[in-house]
C-alpha positions in Angstrom: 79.1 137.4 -95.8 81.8 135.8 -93.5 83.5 134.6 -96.7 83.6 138.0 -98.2 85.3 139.4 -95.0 87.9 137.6 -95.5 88.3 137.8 -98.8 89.1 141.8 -98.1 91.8 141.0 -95.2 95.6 141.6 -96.1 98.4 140.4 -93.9 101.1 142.6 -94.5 104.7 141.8 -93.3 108.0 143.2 -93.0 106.8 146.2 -91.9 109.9 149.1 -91.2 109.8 149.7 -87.5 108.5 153.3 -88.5 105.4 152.7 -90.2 102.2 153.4 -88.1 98.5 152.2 -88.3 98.0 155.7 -90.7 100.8 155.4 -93.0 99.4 151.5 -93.4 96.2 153.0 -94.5 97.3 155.6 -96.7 99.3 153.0 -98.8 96.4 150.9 -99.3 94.0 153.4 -100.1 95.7 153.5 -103.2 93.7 150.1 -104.1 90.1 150.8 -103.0 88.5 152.1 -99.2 90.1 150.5 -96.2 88.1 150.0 -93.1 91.0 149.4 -91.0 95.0 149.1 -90.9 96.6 148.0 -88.1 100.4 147.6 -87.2 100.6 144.9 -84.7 103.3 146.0 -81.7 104.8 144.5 -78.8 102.8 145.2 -75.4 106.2 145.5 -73.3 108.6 147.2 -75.5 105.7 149.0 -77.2 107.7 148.4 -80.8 106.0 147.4 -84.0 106.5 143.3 -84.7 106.5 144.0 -88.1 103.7 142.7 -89.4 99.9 144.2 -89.4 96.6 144.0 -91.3 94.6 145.7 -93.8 90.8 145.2 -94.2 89.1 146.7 -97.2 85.7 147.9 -97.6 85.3 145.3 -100.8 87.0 142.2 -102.1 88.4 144.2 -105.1 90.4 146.0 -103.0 92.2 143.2 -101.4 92.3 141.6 -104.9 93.8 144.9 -106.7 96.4 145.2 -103.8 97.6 141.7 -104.1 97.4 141.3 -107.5 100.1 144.0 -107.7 104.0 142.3 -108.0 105.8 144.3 -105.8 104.9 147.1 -102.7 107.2 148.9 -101.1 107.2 151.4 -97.9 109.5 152.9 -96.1 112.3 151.3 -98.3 111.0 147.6 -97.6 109.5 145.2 -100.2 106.3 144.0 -98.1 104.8 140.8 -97.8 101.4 140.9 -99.0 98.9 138.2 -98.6 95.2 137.6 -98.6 94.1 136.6 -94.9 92.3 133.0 -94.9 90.6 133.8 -91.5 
């Protein structure tokens, strides 16, 4: 079970400073059911770093989303990778 949560984890990085824990999940959703999306931000300036997760309710989602060459939000080519933990 452990190994199929991770399986459905995405890293996602460079992030545009604008893009928001629901905008994160609204782009996945295009791939399959997220669980979560989270933009990860700085606790003292309160600004995204960047970077956040995306968990899916099923490997296939993960594996669609990455399998895809390019995404794009906000005018940024993302980094999309499948978590390992």
């Amino acid at each position: 079970m452990a190994s199929t949560a991770r399986a459905a984890r995405l890293y996602v990085g460079n992030l545009a400073w604008t893009v928001g824990h629901r905008q994160l999940r609204e782009y996945f959703a295009q791939f399959g059911p997220v669980q979560s999306a989270k933009v990860v931000f700085d606790r003292s300036t309160g600004l995204s770093k960047g970077y956040g997760f995306v968990e899916f309710a099923s490997p296939s989602g993960a594996a669609d989303a990455t399998n895809k060459q390019l995404h794009s939000l906000e005018g940024l080519n993302l980094n999309v990778q499948l978590q390992n933990n």
